[in-house]
DSSP file (Angstrom, degrees, kcal/mol; ACC not computed):
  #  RESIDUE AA STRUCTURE BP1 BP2  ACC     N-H-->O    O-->H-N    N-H-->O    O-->H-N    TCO  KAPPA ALPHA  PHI   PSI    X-CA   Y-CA   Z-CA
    1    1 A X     >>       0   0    0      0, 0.0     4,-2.2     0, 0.0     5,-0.6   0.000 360.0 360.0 360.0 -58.1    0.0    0.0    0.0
    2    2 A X  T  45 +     0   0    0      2,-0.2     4,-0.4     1,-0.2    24,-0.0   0.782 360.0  52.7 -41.3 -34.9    3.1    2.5    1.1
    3    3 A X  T  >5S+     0   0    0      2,-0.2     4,-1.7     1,-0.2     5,-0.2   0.888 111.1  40.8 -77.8 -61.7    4.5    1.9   -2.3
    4    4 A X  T >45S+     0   0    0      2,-0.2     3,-1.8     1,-0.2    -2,-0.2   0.946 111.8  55.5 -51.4 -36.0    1.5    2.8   -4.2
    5    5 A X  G ><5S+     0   0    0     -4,-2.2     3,-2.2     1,-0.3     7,-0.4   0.933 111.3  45.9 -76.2 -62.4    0.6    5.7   -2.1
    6    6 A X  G 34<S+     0   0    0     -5,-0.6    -1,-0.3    -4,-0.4    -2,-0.2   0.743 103.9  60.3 -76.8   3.5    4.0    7.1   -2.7
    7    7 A X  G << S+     0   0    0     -3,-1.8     2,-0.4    -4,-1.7    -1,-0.3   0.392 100.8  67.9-110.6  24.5    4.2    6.6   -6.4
    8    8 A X  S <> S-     0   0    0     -3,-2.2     4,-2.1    -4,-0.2    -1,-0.2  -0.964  70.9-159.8-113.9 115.7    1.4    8.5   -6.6
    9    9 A X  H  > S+     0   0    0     -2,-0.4     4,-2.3     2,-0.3     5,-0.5   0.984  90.3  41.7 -95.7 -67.6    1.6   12.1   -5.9
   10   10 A X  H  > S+     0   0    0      1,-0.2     4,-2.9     2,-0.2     5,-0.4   0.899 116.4  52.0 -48.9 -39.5   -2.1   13.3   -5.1
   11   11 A X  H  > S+     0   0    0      2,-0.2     4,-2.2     1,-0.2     5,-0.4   0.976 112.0  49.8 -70.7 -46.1   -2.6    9.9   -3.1
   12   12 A X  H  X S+     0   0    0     -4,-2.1     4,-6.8    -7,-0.4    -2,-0.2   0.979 111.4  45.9 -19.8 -72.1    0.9   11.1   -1.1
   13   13 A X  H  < S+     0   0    0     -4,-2.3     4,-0.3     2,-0.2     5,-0.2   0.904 113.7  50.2 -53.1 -43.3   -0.5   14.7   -0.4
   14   14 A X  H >X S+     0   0    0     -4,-2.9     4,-2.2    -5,-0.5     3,-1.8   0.966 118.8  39.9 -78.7 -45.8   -4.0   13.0    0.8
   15   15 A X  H 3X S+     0   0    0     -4,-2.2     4,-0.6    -5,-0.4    -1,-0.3   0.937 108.9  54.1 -82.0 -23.2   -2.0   10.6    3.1
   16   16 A X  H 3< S+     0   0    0     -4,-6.8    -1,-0.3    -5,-0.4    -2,-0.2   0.477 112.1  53.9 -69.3  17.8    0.6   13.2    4.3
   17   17 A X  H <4 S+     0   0    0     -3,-1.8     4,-0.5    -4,-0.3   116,-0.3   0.565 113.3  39.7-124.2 -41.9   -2.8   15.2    5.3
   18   18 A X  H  < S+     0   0    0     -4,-2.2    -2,-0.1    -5,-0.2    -3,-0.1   0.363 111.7  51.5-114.5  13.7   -4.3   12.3    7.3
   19   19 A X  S  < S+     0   0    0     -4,-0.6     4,-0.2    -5,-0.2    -1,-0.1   0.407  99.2  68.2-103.3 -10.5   -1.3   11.1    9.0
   20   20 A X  S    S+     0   0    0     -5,-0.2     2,-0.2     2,-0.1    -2,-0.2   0.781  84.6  89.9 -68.5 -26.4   -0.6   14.7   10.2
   21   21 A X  S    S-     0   0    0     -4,-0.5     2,-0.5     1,-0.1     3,-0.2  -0.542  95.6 -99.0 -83.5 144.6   -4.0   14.5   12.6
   22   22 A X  S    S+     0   0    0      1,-0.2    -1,-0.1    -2,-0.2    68,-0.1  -0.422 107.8  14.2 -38.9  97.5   -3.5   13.2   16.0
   23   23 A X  S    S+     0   0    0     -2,-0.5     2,-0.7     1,-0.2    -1,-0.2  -0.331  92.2 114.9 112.2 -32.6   -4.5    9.4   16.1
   24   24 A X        +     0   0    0     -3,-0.2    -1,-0.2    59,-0.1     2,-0.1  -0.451  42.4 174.4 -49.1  99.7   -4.6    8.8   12.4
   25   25 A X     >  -     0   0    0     -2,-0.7     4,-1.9     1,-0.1     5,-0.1  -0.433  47.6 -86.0 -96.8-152.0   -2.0    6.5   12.0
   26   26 A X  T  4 S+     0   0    0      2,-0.2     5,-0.1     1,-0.2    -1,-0.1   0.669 121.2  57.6 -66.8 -23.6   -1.0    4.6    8.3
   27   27 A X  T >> S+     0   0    0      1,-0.1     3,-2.5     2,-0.1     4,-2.2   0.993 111.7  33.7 -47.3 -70.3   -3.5    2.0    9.1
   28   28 A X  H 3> S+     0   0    0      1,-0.2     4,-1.0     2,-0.2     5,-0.5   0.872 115.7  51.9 -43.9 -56.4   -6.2    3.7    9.4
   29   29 A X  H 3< S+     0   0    0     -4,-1.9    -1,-0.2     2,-0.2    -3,-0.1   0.290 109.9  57.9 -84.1  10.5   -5.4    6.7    6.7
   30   30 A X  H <> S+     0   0    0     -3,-2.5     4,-2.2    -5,-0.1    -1,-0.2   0.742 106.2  45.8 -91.3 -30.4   -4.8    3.5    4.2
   31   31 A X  H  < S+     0   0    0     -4,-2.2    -2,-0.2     1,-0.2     4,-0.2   0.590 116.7  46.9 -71.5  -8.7   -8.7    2.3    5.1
   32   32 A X  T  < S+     0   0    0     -4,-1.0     4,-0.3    -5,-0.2    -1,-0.2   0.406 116.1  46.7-112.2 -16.7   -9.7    6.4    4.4
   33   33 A X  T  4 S+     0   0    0     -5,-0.5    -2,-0.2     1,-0.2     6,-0.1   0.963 120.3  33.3 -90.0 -46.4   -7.6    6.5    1.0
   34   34 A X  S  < S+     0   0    0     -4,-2.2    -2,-0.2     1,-0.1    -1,-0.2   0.446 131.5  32.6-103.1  -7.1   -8.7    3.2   -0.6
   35   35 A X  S    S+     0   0    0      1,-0.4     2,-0.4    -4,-0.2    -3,-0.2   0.696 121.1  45.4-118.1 -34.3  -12.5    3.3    0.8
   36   36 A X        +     0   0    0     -4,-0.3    -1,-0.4     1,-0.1    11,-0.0  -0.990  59.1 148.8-103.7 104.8  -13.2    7.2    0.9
   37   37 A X  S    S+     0   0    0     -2,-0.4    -1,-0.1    -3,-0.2    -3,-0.0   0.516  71.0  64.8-110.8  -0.9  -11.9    8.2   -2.3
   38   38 A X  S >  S+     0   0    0     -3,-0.1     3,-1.4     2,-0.1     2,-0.7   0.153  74.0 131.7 -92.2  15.8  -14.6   10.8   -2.2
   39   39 A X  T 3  S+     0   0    0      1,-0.2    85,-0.1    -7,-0.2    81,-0.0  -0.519  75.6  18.8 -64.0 122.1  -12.7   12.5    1.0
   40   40 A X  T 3  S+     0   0    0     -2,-0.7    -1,-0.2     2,-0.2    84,-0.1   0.367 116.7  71.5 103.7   4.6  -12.2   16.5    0.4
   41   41 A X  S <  S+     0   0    0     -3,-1.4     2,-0.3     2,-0.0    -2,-0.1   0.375  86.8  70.7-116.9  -0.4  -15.2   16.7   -2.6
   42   42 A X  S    S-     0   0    0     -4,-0.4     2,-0.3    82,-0.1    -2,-0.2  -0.832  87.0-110.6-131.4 160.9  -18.2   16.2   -0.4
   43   43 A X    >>  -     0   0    0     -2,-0.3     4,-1.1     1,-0.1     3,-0.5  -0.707  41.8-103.8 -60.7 128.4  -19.9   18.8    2.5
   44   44 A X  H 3> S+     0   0    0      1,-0.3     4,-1.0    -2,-0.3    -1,-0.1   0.658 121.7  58.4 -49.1 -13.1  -19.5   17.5    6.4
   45   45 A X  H 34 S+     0   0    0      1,-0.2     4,-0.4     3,-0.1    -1,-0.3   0.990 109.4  34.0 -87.1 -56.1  -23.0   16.5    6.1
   46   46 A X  H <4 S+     0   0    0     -3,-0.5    -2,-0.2     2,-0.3    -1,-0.2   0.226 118.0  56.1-127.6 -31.5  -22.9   14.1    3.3
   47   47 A X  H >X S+     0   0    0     -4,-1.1     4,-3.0     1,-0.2     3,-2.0   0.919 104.5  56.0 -69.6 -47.5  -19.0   12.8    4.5
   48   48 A X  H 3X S+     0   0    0     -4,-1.0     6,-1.3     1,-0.3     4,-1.0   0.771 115.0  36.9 -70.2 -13.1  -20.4   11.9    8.0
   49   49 A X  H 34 S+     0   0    0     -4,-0.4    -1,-0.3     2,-0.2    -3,-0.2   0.787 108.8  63.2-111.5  17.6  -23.1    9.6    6.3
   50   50 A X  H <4 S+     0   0    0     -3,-2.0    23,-1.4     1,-0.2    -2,-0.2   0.928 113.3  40.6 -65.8 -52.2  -20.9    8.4    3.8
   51   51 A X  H  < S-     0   0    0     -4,-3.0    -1,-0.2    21,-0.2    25,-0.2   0.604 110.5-115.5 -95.6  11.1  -19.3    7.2    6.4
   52   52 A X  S  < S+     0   0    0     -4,-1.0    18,-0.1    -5,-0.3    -3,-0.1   0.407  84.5 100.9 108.6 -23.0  -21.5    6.0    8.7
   53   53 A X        +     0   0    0     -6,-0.2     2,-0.4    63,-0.2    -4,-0.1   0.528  55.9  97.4 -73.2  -2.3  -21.0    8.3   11.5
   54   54 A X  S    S-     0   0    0     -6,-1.3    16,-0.6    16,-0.2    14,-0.1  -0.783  74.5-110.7-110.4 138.2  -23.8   10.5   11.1
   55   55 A X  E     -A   69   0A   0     -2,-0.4     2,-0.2    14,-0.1    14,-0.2  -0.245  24.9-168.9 -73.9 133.4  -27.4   10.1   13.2
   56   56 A X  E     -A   68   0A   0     12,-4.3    12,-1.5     2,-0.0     2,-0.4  -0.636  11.5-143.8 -99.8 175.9  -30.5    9.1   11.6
   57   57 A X  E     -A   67   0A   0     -2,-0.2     2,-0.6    10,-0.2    10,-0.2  -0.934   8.7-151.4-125.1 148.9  -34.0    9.4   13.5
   58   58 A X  E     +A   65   0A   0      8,-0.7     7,-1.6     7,-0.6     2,-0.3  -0.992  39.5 155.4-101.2 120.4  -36.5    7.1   13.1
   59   59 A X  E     +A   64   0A   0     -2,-0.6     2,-0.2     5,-0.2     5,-0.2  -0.828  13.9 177.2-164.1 117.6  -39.5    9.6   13.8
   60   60 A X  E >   -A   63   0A   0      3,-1.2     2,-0.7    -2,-0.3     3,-0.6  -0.729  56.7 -45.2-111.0  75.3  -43.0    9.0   12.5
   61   61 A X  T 3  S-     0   0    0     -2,-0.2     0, 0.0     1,-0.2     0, 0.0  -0.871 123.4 -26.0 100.1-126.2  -46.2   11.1   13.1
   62   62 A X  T 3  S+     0   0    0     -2,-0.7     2,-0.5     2,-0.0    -1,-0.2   0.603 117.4 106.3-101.7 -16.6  -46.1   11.8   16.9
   63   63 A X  E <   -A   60   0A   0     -3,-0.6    -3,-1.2     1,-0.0     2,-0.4  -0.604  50.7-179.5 -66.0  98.0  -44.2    9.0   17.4
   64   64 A X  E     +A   59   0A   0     -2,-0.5     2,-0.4    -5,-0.2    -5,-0.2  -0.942   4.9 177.3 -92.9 122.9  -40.3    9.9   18.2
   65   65 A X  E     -A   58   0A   0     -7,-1.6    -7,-0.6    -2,-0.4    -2,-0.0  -0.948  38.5 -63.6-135.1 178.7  -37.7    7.2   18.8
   66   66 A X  E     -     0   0A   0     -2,-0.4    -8,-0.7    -9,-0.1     2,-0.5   0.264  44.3-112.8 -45.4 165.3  -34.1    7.3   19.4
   67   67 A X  E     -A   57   0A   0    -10,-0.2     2,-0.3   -12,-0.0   -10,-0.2  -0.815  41.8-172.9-104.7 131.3  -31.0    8.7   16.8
   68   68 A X  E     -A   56   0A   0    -12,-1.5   -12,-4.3    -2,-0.5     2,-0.8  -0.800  29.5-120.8-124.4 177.9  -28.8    6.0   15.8
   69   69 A X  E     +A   55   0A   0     -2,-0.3     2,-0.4   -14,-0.2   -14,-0.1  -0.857  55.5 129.8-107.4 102.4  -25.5    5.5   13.9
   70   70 A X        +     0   0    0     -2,-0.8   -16,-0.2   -16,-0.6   -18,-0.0  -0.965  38.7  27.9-157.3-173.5  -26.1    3.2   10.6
   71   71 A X        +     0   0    0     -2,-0.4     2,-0.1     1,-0.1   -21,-0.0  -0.061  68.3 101.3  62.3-169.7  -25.5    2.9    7.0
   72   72 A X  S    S-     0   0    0    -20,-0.1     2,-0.5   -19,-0.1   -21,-0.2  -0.543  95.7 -46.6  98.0-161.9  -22.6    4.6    5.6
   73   73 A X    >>  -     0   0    0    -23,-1.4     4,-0.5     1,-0.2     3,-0.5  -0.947  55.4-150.8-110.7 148.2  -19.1    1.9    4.7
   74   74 A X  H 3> S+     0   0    0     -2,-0.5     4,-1.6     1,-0.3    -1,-0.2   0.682  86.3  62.6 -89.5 -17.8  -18.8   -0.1    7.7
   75   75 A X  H 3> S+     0   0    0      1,-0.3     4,-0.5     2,-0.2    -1,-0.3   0.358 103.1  45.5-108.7  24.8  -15.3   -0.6    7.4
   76   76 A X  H <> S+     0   0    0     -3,-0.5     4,-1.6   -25,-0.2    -1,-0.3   0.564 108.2  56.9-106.3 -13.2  -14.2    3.2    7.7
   77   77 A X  H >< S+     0   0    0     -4,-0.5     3,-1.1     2,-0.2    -2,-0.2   0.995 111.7  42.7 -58.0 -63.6  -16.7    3.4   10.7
   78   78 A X  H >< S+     0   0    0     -4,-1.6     3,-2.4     1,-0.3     4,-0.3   0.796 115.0  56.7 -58.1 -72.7  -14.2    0.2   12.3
   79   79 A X  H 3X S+     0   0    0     -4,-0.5     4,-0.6     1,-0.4    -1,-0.3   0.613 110.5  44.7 -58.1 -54.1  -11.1    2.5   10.9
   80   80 A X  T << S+     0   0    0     -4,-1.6    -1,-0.4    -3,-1.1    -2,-0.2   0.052  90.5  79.2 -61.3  10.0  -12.4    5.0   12.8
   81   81 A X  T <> S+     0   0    0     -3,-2.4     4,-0.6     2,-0.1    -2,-0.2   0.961 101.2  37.9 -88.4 -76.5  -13.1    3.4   15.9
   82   82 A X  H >> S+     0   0    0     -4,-0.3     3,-4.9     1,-0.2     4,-1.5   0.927 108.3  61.0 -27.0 -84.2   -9.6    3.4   17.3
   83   83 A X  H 3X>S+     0   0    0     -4,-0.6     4,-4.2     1,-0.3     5,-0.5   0.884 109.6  47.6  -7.7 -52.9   -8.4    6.9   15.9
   84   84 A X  H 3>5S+     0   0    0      1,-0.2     4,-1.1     2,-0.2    -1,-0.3   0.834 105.7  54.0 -90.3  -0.9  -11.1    8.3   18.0
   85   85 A X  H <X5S+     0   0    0     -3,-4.9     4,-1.9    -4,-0.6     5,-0.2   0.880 113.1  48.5 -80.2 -54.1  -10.3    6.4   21.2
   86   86 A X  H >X5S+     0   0    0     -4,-1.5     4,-2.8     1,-0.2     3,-1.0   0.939 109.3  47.6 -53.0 -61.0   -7.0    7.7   20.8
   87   87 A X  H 3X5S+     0   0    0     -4,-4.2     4,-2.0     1,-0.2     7,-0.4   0.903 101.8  68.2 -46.5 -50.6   -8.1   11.3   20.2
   88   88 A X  H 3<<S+     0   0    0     -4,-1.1    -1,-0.2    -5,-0.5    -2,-0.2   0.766 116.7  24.5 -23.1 -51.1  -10.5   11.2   23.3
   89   89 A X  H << S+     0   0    0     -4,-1.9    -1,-0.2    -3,-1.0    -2,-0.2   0.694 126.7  42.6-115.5  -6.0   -7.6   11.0   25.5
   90   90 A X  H  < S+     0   0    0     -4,-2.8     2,-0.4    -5,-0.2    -2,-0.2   0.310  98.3  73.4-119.0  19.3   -4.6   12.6   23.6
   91   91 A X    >X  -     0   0    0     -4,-2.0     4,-1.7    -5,-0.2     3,-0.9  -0.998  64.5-152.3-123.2 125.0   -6.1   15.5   22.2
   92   92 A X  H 3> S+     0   0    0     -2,-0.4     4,-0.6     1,-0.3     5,-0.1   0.615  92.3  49.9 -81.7 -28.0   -6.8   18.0   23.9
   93   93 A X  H 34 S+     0   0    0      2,-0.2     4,-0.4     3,-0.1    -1,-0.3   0.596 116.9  43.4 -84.5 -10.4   -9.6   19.4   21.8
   94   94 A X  H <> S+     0   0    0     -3,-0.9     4,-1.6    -7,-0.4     5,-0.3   0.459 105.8  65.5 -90.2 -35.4  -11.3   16.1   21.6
   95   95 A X  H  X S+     0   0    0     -4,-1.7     4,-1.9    -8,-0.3     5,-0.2   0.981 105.6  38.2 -62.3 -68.0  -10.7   15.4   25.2
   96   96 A X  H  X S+     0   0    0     -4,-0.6     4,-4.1     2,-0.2    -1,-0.1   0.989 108.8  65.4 -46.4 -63.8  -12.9   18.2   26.6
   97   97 A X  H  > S+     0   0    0     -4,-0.4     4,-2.0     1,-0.2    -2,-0.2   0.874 113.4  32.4 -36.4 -63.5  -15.5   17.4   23.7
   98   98 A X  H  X S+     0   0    0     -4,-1.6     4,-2.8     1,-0.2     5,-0.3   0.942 115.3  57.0 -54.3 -50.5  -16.1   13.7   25.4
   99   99 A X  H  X S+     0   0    0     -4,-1.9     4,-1.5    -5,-0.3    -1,-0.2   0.976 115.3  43.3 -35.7 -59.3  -15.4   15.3   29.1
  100  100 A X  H >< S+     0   0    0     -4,-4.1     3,-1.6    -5,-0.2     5,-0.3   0.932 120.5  41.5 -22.4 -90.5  -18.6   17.6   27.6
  101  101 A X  H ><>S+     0   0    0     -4,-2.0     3,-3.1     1,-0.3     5,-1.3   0.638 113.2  45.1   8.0 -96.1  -20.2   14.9   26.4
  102  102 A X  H 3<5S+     0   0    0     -4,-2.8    -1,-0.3     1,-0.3    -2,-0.2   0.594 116.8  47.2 -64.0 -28.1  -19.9   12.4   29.0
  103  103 A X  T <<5S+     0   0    0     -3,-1.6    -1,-0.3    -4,-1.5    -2,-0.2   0.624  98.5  65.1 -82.9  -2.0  -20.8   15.2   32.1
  104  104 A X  T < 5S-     0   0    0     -3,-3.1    -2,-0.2    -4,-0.3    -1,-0.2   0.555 128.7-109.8 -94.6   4.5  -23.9   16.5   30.2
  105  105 A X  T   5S+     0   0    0     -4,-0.4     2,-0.4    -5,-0.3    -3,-0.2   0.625  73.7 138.3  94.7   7.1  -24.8   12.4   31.0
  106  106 A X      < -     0   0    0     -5,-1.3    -1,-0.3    -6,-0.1    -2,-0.2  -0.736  66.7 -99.4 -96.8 137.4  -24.6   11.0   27.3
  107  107 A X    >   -     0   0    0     -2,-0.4     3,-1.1     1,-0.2    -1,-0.1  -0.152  29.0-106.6 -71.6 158.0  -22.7    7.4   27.7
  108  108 A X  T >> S+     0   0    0      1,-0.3     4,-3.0     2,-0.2     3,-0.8   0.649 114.4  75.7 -45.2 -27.7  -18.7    7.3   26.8
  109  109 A X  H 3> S+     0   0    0      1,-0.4     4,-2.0     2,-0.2    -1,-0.3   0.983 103.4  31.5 -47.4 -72.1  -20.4    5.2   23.2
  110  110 A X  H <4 S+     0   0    0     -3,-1.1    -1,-0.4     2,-0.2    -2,-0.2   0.036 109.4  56.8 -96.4  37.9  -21.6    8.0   21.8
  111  111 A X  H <> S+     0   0    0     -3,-0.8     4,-2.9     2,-0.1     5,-0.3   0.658 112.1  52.6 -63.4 -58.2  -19.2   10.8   22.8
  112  112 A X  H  X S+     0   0    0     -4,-3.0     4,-1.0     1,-0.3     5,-0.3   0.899 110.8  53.0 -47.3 -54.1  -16.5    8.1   20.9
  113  113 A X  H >X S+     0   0    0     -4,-2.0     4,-2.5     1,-0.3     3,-1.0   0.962 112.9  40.3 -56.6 -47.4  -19.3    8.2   17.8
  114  114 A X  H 3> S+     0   0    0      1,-0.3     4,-2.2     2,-0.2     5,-0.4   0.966 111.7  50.6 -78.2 -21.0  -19.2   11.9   17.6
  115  115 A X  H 3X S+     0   0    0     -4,-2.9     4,-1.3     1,-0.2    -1,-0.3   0.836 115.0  51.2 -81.6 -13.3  -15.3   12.3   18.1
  116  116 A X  H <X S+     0   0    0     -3,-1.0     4,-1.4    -4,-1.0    -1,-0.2   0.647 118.9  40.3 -95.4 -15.6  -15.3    9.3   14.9
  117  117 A X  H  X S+     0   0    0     -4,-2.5     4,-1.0    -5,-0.3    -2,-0.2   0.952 110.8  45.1 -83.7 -42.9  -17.5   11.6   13.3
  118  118 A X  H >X S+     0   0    0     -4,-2.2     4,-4.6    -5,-0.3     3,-0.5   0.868 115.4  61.3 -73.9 -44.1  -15.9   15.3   14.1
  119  119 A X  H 3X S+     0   0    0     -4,-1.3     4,-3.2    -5,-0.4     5,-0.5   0.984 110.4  39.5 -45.6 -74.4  -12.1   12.8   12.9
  120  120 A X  H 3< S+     0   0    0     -4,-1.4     4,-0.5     1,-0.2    -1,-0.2   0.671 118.6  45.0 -73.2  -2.1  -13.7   12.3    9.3
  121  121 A X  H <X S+     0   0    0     -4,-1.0     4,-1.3    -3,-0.5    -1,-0.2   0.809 114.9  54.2 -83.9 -41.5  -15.3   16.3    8.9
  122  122 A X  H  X S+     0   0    0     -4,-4.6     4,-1.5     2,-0.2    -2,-0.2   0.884 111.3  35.2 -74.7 -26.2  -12.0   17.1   10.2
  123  123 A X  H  X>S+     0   0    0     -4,-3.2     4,-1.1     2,-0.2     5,-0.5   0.827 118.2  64.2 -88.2 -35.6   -9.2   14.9    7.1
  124  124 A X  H >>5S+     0   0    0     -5,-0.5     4,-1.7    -4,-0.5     3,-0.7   0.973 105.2  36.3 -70.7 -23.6  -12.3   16.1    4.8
  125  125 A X  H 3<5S+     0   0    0     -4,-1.3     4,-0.5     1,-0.2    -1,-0.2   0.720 119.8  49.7 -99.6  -3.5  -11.6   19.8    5.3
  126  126 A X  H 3<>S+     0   0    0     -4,-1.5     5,-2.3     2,-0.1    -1,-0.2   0.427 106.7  52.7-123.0  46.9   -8.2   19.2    5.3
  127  127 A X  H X<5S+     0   0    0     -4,-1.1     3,-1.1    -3,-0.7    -2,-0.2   0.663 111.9  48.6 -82.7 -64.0   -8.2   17.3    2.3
  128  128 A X  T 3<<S+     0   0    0     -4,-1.7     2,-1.4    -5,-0.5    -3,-0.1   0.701 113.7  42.7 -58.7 -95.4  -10.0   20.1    0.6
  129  129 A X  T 3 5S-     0   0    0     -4,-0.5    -1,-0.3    -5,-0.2    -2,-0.1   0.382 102.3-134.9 -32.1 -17.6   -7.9   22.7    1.7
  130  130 A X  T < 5 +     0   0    0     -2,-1.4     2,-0.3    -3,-1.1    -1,-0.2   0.947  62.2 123.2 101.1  79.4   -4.9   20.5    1.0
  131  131 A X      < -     0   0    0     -5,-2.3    -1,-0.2  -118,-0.0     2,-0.2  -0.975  59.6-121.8-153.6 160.2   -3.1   21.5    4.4
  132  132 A X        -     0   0    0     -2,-0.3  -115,-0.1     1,-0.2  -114,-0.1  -0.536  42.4 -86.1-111.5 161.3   -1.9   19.2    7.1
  133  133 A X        -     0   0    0   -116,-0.3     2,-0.4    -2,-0.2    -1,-0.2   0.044  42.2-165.8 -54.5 169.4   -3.2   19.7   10.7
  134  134 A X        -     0   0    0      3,-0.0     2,-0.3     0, 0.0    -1,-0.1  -0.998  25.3-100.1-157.7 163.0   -1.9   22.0   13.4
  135  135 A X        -     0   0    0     -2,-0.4     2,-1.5     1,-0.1     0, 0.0  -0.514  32.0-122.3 -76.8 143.9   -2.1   22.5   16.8
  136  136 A X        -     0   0    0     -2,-0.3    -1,-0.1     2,-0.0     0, 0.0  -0.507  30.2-140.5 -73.8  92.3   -4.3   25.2   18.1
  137  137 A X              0   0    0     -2,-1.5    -3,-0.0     1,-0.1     0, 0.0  -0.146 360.0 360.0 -50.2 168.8   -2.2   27.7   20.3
  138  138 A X              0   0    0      0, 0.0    -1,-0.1     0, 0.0    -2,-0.0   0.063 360.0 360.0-109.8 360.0   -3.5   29.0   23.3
């Protein structure tokens, strides 16, 4: 995969872009190259259900039930699984989000779903901007 990737320039640029964020490593940003090829072309609404991360409702009438996670390709949701475990506790901007999260009383599951979601909105905008992450200074 490392070989292809590097004799190709745009697939280069896409992967030095999603190995720059905190918790992507080269597994993962091989499963986002070869599965998402539509990464940096689509709107945050439209990535997150591409990939799977994004809540549906089931809601009929008067009739409300719960938001779930489904559809999308399952194996960049699993790509993503890790990555965002990672971010959760070594990113500092991801860390508070789940901290939020997790004090406003919604369980540790879905804080992890929105930080795998907030992962692929963040490598699509900075696929499309074609710029590698940075830290936020203080």
């Amino acid at each position: 995969m490392l070989a292809i990737i590097e004799s190709d320039q745009d697939l280069a640029r896409r992967f030095g872009v999603l190995t720059s964020i905190p918790g992507l490593a080269t597994r993962s940003a091989f499963t986002l190259i070869a599965d998402m090829p539509e990464l940096g072309t689509l709107d945050s609404q439209a990535i997150a259900a591409l990939s799977g991360t994004a809540l549906m409702t089931r809601q009929s009438g008067k009739r409300t039930g719960k938001a779930f996670v489904t559809g999308g390709r399952v194996n960049v949701r699993q790509a993503l699984y890790m990555p965002a475990l990672v971010a959760a506790r070594f990113n500092p901007d991801f860390a508070a989000m789940c901290q939020a999260m997790t004090a406003r009383g919604k369980p540790p599951k879905v804080a992890l779903t929105a930080i795998m979601r907030k992962l692929i909105i963040l490598a699509n905008a900075l696929i499309r901007a074609d710029r590698k992450w940075e830290p936020r200074l203080a």
